[in-house]
C-alpha positions as a Markdown table, in Angstrom:
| # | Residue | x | y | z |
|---|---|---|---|---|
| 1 | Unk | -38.4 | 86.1 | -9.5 |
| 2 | Unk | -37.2 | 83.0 | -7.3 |
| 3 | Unk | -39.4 | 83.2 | -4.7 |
| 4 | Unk | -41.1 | 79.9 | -6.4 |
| 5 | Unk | -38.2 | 78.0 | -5.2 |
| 6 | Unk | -37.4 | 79.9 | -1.9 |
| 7 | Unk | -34.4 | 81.3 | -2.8 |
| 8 | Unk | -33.8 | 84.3 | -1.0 |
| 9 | Unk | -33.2 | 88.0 | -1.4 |
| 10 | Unk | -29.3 | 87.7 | -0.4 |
| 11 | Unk | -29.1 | 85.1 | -3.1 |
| 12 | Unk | -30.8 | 86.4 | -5.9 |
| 13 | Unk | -28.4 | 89.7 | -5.5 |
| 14 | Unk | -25.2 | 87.7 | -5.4 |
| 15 | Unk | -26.4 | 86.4 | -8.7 |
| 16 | Unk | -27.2 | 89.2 | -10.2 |
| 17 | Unk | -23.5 | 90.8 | -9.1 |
| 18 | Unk | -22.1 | 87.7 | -10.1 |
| 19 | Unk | -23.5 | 87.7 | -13.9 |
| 20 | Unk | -22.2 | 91.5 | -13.9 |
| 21 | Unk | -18.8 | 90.2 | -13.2 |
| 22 | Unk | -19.2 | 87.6 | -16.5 |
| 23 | Unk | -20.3 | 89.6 | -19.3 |
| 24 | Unk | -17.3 | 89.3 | -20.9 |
| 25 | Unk | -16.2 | 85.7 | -20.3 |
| 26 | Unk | -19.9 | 84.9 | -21.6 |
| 27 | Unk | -19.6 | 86.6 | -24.9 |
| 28 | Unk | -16.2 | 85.0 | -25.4 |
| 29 | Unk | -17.7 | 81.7 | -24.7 |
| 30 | Unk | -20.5 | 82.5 | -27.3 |
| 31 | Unk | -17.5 | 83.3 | -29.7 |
| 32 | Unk | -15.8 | 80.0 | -28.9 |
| 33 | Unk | -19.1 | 78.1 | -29.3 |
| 34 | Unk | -20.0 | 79.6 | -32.7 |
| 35 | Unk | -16.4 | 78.2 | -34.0 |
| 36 | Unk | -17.2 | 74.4 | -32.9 |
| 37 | Unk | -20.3 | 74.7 | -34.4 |
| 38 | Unk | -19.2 | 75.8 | -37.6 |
| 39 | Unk | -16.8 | 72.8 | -37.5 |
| 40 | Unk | -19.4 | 70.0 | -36.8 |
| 41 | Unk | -21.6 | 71.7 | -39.5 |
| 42 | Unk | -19.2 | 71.6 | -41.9 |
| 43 | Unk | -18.5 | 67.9 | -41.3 |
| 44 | Unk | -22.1 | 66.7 | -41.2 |
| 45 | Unk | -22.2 | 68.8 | -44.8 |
| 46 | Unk | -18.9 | 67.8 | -46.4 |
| 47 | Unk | -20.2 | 63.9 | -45.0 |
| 48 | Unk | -23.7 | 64.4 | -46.8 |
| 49 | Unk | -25.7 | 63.5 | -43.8 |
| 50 | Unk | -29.0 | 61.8 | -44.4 |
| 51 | Unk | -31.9 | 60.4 | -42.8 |
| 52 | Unk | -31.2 | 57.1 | -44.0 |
| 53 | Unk | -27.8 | 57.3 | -42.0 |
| 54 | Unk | -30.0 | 56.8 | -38.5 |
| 55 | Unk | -31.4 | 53.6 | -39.3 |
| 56 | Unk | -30.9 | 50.5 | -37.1 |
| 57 | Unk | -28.8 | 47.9 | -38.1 |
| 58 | Unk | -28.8 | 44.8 | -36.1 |
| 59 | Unk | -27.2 | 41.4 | -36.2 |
| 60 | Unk | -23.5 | 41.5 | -37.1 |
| 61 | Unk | -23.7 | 45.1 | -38.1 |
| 62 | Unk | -21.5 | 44.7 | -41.1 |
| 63 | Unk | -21.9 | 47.2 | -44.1 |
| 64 | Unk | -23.4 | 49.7 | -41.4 |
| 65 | Unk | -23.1 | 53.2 | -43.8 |
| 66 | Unk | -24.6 | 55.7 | -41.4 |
| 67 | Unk | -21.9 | 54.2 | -38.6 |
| 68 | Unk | -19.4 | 54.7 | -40.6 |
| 69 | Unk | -19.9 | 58.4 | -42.0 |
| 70 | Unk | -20.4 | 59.1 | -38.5 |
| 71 | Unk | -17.1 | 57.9 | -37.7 |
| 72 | Unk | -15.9 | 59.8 | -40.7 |
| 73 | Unk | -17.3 | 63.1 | -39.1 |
| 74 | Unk | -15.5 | 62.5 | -36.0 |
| 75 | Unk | -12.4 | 62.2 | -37.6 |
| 76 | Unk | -12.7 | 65.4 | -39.4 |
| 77 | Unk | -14.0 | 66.6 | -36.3 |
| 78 | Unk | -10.6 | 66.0 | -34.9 |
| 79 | Unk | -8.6 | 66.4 | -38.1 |
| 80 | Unk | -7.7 | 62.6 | -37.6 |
| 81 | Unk | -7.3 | 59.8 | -39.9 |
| 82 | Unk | -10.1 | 57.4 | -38.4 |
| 83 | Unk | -12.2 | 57.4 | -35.6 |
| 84 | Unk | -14.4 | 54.7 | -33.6 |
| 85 | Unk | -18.0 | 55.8 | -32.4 |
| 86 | Unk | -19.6 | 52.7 | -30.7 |
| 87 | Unk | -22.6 | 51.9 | -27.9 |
| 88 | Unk | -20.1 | 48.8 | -26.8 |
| 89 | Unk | -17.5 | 51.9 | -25.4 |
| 90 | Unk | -19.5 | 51.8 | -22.3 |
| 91 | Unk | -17.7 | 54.7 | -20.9 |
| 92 | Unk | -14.3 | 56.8 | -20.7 |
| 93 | Unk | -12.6 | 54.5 | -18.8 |
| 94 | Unk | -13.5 | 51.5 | -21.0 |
| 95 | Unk | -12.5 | 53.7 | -23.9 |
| 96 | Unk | -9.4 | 54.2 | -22.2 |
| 97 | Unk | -8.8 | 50.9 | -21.4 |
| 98 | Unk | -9.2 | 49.5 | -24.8 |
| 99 | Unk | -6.9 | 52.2 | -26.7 |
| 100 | Unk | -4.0 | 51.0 | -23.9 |
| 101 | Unk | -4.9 | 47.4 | -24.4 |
| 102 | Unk | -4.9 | 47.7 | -27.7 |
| 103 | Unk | -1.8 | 49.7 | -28.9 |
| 104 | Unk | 0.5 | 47.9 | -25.8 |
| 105 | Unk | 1.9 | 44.4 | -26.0 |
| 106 | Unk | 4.1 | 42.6 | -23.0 |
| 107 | Unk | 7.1 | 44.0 | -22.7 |
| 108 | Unk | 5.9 | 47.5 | -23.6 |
| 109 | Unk | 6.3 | 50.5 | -21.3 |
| 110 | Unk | 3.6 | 52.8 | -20.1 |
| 111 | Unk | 4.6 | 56.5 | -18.7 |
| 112 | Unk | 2.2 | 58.9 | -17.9 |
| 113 | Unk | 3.3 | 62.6 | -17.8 |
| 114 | Unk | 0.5 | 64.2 | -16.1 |
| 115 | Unk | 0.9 | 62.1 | -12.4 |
| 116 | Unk | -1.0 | 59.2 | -11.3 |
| 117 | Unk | -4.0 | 59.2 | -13.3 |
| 118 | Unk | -7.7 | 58.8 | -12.5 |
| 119 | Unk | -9.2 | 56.6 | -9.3 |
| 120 | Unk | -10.6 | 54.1 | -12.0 |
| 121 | Unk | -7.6 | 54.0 | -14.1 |
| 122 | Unk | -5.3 | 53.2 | -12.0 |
| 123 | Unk | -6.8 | 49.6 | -12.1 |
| 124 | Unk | -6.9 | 49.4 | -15.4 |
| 125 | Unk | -3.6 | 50.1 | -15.3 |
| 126 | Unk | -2.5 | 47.9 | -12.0 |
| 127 | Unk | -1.5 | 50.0 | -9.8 |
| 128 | Unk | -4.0 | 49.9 | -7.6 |
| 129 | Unk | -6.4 | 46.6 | -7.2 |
| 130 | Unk | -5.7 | 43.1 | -7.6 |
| 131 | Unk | -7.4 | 42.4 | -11.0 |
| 132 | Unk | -5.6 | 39.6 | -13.0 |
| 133 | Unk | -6.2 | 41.7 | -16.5 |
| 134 | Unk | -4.9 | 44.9 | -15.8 |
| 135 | Unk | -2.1 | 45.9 | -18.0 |
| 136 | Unk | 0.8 | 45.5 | -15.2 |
| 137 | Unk | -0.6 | 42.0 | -14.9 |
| 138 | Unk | -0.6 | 41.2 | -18.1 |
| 139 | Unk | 3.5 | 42.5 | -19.3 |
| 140 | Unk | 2.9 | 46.1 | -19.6 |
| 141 | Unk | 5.7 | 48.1 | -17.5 |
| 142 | Unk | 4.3 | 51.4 | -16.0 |
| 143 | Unk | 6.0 | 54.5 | -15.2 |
| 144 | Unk | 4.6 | 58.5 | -14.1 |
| 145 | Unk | 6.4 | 61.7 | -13.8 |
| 146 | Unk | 4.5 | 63.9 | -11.7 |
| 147 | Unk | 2.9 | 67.4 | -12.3 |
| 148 | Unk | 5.1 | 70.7 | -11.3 |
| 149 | Unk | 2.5 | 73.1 | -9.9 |
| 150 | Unk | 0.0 | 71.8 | -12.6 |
| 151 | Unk | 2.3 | 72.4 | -15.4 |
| 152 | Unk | 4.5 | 69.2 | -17.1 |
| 153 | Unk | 7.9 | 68.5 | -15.9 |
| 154 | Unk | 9.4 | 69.1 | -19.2 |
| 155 | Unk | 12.9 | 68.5 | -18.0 |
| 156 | Unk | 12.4 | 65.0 | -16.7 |
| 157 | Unk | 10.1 | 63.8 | -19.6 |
| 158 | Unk | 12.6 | 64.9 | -21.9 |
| 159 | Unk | 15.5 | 63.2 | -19.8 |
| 160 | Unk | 13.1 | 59.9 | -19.3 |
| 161 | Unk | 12.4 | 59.9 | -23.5 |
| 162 | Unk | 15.9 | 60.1 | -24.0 |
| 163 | Unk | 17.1 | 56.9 | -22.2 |
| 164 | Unk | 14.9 | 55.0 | -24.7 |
| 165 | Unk | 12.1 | 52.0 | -23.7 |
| 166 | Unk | 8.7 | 54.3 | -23.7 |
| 167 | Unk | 6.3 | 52.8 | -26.4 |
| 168 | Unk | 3.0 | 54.9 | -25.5 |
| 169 | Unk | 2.6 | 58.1 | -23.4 |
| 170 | Unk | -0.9 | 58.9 | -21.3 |
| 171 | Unk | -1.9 | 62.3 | -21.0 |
| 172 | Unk | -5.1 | 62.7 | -18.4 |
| 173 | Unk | -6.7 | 66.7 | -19.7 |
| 174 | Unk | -8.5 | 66.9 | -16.9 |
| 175 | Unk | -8.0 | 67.0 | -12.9 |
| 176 | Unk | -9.6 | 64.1 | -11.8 |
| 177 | Unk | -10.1 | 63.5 | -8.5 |
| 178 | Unk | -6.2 | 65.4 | -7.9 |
| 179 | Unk | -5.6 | 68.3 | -6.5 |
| 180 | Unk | -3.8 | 70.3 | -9.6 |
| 181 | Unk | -5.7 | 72.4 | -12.5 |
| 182 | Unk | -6.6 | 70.5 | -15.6 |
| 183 | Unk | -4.4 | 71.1 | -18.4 |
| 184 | Unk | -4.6 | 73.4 | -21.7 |
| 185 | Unk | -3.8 | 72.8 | -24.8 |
| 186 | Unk | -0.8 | 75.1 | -24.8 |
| 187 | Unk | 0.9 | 73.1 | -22.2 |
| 188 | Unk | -0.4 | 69.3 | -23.5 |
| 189 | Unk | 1.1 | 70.9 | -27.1 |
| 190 | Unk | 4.6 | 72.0 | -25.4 |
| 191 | Unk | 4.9 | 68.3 | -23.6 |
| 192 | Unk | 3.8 | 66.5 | -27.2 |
| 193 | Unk | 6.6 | 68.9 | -28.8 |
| 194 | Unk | 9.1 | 67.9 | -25.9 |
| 195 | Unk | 8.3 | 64.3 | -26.5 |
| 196 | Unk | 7.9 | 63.7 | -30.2 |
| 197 | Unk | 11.3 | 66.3 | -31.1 |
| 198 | Unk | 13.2 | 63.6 | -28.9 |
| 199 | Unk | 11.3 | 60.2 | -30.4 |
| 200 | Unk | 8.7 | 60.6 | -33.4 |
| 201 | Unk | 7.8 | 57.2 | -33.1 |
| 202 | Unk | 6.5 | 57.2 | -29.0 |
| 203 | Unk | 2.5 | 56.8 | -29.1 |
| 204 | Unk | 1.0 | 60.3 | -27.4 |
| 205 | Unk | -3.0 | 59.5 | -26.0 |
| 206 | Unk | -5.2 | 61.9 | -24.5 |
| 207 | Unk | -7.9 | 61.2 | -21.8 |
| 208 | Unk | -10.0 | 63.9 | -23.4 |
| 209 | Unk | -12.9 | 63.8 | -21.2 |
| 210 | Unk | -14.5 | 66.6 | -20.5 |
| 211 | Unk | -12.5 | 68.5 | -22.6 |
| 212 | Unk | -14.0 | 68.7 | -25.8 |
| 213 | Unk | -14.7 | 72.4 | -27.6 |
| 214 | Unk | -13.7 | 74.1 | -24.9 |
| 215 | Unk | -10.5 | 75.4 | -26.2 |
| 216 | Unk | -10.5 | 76.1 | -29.8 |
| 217 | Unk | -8.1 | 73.2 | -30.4 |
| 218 | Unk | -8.0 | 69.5 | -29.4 |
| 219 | Unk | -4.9 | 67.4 | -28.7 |
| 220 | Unk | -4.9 | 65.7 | -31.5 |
| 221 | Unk | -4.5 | 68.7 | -33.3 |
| 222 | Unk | -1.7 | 69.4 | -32.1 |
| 223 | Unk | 0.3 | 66.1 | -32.2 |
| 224 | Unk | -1.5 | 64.0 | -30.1 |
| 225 | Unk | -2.1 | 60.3 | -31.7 |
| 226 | Unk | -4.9 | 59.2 | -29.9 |
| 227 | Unk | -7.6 | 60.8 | -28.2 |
| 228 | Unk | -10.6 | 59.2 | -26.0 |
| 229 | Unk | -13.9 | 60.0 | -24.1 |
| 230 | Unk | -17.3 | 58.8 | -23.0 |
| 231 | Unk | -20.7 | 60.5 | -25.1 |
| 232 | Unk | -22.0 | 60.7 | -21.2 |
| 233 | Unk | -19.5 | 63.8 | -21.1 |
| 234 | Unk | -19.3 | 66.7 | -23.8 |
| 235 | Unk | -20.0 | 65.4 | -27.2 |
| 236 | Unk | -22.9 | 62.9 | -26.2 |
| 237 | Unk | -24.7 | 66.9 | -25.2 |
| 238 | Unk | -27.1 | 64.8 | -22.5 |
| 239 | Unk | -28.8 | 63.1 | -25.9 |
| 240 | Unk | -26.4 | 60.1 | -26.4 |
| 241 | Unk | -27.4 | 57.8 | -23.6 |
| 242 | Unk | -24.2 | 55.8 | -23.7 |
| 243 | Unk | -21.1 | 54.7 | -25.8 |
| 244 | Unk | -17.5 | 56.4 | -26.4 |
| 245 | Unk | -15.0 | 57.4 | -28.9 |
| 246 | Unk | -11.6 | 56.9 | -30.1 |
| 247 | Unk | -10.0 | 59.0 | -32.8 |
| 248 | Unk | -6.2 | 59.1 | -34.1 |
| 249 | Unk | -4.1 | 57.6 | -36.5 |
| 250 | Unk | -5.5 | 54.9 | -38.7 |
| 251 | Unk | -3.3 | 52.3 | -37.6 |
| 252 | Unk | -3.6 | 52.8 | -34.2 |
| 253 | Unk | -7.7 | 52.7 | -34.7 |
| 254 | Unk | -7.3 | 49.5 | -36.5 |
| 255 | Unk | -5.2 | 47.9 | -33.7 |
| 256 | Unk | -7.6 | 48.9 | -30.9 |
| 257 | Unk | -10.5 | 48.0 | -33.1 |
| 258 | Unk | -9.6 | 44.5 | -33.1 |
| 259 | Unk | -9.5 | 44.8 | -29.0 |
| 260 | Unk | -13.1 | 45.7 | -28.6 |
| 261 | Unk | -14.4 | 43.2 | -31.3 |
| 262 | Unk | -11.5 | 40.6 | -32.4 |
| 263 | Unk | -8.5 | 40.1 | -34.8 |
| 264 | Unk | -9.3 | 40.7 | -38.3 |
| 265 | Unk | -13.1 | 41.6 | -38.1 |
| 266 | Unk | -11.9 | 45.2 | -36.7 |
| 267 | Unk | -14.6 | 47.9 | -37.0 |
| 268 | Unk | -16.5 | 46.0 | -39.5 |
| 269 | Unk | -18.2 | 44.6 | -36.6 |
| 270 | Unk | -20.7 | 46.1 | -34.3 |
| 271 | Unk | -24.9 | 46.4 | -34.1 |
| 272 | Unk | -25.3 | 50.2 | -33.7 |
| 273 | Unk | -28.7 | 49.3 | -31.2 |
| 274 | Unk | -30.5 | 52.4 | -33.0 |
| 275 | Unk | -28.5 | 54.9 | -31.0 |
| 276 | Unk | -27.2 | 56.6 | -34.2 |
| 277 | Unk | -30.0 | 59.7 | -34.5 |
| 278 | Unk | -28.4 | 60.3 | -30.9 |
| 279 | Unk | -25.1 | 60.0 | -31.6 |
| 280 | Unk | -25.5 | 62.5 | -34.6 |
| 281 | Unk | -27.9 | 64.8 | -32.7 |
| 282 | Unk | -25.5 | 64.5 | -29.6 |
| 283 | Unk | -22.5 | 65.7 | -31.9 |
| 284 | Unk | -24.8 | 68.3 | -33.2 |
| 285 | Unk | -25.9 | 70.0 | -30.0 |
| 286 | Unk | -22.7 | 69.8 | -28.4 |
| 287 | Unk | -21.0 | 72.8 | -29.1 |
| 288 | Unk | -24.0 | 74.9 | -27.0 |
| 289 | Unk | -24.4 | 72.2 | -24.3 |
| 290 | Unk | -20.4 | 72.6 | -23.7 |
| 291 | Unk | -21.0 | 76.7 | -23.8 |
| 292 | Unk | -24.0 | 76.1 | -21.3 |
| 293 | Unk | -21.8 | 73.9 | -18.8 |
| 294 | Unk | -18.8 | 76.3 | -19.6 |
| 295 | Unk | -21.1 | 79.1 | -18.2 |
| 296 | Unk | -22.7 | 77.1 | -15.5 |
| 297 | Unk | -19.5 | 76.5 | -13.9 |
| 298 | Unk | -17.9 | 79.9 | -14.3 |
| 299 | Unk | -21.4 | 81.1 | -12.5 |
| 300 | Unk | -20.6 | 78.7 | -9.8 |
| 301 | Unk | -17.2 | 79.8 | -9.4 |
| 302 | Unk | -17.9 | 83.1 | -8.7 |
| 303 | Unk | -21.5 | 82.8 | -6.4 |
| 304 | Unk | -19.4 | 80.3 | -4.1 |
| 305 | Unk | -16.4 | 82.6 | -4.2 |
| 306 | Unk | -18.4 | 85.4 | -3.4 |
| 307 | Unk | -20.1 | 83.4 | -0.6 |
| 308 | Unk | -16.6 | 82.3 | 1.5 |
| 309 | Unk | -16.0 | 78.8 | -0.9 |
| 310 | Unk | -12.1 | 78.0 | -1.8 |
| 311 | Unk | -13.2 | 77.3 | -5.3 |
| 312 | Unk | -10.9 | 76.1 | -8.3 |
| 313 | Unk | -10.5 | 77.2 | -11.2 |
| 314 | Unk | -11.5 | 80.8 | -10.4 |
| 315 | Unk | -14.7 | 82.6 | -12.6 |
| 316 | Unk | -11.8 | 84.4 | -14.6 |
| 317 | Unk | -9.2 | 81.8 | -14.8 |
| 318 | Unk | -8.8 | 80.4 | -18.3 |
| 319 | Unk | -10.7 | 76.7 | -18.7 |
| 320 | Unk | -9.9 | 73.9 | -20.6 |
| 321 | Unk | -12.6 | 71.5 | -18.8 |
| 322 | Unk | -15.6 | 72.0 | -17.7 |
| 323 | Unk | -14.9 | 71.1 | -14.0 |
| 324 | Unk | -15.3 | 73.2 | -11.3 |
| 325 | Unk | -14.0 | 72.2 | -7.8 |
| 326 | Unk | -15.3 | 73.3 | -4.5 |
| 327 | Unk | -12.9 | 72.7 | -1.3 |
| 328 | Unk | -15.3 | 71.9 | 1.6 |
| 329 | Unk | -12.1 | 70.9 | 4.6 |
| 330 | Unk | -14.9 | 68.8 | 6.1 |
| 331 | Unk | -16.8 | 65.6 | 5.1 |
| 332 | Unk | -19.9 | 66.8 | 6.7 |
| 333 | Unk | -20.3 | 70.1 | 4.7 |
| 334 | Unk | -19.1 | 68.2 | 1.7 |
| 335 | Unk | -22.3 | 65.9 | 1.8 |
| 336 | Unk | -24.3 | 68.4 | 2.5 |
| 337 | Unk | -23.1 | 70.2 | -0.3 |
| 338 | Unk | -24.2 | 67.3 | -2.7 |
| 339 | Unk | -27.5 | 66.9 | -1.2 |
| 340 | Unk | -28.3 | 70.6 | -1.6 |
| 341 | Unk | -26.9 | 70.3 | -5.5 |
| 342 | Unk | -29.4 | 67.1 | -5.7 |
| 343 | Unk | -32.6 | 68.9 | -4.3 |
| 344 | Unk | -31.8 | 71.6 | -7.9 |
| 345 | Unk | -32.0 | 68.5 | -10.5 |
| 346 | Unk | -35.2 | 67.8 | -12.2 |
| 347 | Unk | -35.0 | 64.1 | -11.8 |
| 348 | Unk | -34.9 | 62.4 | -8.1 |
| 349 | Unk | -34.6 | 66.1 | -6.5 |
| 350 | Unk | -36.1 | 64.5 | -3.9 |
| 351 | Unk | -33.6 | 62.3 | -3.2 |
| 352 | Unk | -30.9 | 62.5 | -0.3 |
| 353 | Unk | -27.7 | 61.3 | -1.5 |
| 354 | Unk | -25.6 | 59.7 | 1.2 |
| 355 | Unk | -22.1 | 58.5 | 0.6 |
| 356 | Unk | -21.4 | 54.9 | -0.3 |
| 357 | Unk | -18.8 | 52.6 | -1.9 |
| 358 | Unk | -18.4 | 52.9 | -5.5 |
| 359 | Unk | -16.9 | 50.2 | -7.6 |
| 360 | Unk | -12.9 | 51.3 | -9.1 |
| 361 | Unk | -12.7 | 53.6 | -6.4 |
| 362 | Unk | -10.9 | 53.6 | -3.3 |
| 363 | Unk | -13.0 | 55.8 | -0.9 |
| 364 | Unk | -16.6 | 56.0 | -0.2 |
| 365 | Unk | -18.1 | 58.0 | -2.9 |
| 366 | Unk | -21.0 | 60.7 | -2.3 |
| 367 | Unk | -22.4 | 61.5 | -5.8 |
| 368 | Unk | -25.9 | 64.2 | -6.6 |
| 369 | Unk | -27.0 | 63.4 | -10.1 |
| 370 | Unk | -30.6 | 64.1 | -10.7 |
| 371 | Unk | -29.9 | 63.5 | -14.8 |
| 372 | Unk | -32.1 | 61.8 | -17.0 |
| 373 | Unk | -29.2 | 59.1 | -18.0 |
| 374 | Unk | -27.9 | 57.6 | -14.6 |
| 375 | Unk | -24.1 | 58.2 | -14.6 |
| 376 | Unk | -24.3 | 61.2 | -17.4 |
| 377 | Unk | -22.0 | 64.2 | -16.5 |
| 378 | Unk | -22.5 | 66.7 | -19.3 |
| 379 | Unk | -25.9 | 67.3 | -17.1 |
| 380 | Unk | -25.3 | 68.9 | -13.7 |
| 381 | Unk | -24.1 | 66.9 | -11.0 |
| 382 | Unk | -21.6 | 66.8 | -8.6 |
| 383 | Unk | -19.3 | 64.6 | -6.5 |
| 384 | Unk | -16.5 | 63.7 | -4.2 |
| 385 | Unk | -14.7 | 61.1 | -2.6 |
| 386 | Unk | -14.7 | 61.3 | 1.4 |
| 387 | Unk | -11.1 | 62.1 | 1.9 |
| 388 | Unk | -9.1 | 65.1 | 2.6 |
| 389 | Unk | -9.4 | 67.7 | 1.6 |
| 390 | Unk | -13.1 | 66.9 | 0.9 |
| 391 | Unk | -13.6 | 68.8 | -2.2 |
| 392 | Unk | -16.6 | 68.5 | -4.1 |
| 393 | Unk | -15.9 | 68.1 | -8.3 |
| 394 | Unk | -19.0 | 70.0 | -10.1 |
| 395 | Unk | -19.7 | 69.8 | -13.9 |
| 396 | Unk | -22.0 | 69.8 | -16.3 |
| 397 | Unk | -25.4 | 72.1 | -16.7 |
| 398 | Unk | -27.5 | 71.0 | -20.2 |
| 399 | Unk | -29.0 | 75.0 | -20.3 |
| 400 | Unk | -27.0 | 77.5 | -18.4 |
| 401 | Unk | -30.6 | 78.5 | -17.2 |
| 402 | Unk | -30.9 | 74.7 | -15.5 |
| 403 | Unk | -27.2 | 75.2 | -14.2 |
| 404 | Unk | -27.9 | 78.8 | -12.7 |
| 405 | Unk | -31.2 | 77.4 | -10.6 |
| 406 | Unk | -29.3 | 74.7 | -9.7 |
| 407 | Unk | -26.8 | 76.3 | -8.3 |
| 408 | Unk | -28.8 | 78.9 | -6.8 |
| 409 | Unk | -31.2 | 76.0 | -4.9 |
| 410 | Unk | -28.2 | 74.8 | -3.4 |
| 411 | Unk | -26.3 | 78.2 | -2.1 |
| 412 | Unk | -29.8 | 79.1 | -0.7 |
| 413 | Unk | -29.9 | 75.5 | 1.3 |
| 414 | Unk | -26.1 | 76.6 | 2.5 |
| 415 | Unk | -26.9 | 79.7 | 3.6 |
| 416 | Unk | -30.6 | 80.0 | 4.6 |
| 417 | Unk | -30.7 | 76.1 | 6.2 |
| 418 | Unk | -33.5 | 74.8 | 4.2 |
């Protein structure tokens, strides 16, 4: 059935074993898939979604009705009081960066619980870089307490919220470019319970990227104020072509509103550059596109197991991303790795990636993405920085049907040499 892209005989039956092995864990994520869709249904139908609500609206953008019941549709979404869905979030990190921005003043303290955060973060933040507007620049004090064995140090967050001083605490869902699992919402719900039991008043904001409908639950709710994410990654579903989102308590949506466009316009400002049928659609689709990377990965996960690959999480390890890592131990086999992942997409499979420095990060990057928006990782790609222990970060997969070739195309190049 492969033979029309060479993949061998060894391959195609380590794919057929492997699907064996994930009946189950498919059918669950089919069950899990059905219950986000019912919830984005019944948003677009309690919102009375119309065609009139795609319509561009240029200029200021004031009185923009479609934006705005999309925003309300996110916030039900999320079971939040307000939400902010805009093309000028240009990704996660700027979302990111304008929630922090916008809820801290000088003076303020920072702490994140989950460790240091994400390569590009940790300029926004100051830490790392020499940028004269990054929060430690600009007032904002900034203090971590590192993972234990991918779980929270409950024990020291507890002891830290106790002495008083912490205005906002960052919570990163998702690995990163560290070596630790990505964090459920059972444990991100313990930590917010640790927290807000001590201090009700303490800010909690989730870096939700890639994250969304993978767990029935998302942190906001279960206590989490503020939650943030790119449309590139889950809820965009490979349709939304940029922008990001910011939902949580009204107040705090205000406050950061005013950061992205300026004190007292809030979000009453903003051209929605006809994106808005995307936005909707992307909302709409997301639920299956999430199951389809979901299952993508998992099929990874256990092909590249099954073929020798230290792979993390595991096929039956429970997920509350849809990130799959891939330790290579060698920078060589972790480029090649990419370009065998590049020659499976359907744009630029032609292409040889080769690594190269990436702005916000600190190593040379190498990065396969064959996706029809540049930069878009709810569609397949993968990537890695060229440092030890040269592990290769996987996500995405549009169809699990693209994901599967994909995959297949590039455990044929490993083992078969072509």
């Amino acid at each position: 059935m492969y033979e029309i892209f060479g993949i061998s005989k060894e391959v195609e039956k380590i794919a057929n074993e492997s699907e064996e092995d994930l009946k189950e864990i498919f059918s669950e994520i089919d069950s899990q898939c059905l219950k986000s869709s019912m919830k984005v249904l019944k948003a677009f139908q309690d919102n009375g979604v119309s065609t009139s609500d795609f319509n561009e609206i240029t200029g200021y953008g004031y009185y923009d009705g479609g934006r705005e019941k999309l925003e309300k549709i996110y916030a039900q979404v999320f079971e939040t009081e307000d939400a902010l869905v805009r093309p000028q979030i240009m990704s996660g990190t700027h979302a990111l960066y304008l929630a922090l921005s916008g809820l801290l003043k000088y003076g303020d303290t920072m702490l994140s619980i989950s460790g240091e955060p994400y390569d590009t973060i940790r300029g926004v933040i100051g830490t790392s870089g020499n940028s004269e507007n990054s929060l430690i620049k600009n007032g904002i004090k900034y203090e971590e307490i590192d993972l234990i064995d991918s779980d929270f140090d409950y024990e020291k967050i507890a002891q830290r919220v106790r002495e008083g001083g912490i205005k906002l605490i960052e919570i990163q869902r998702s690995r990163g470019y560290a070596n630790r699992k990505s964090l459920t919402i059972e444990k991100i719900e313990k930590a917010i319970k640790t927290v807000k039991d001590i201090d009700k008043n303490i800010i909690i904001l989730v870096d939700n990227c890639y994250g969304e409908f993978v767990e029935e639950k998302e942190p906001t709710q279960v206590g989490a104020d503020i939650c943030v994410s790119s449309l590139m990654k889950n809820l965009g579903a490979g349709i939304a072509t940029s922008g990001g989102y910011i939902v949580g308590k009204a107040k705090f949506i205000e406050s950061i509103s005013e950061r992205l466009n300026f004190p007292t316009i809030g979000k009453s400002l903003g051209a929605n550059f006809n994106v808005l049928l995307t936005y909707y659609k992307g909302l709409f689709f997301a639920p299956e596109v999430v199951a389809s990377a979901l299952k993508s990965m998992i099929f990874a996960s256990r092909v590249l197991e099954k073929v020798g690959y230290k792979v993390s999480p595991t096929y039956n390890e429970k997920r509350t991303d849809i990130v799959q890592t891939i330790e290579l131990g060698d920078e060589k086999k972790l480029v090649e790795f990419c370009q065998n992942i590049q020659k499976g997409s359907p744009v630029e499979s032609f292409v040889v990636p080769i690594p190269s420095e990436m702005p916000g990060y600190p190593h040379e990057e190498i990065m396969a993405g064959g996706s029809f928006t540049p930069g878009s990782t709810i569609e397949f790609s993968c990537d890695g920085p060229l440092c030890k222990p040269y592990t290769a970060y996987m996500q995405g997969g549009l169809t699990y049907e693209y994901g599967k070739l994909d995959i297949l195309i590039a455990v044929n190049g490993l083992l078969n040499k072509i």
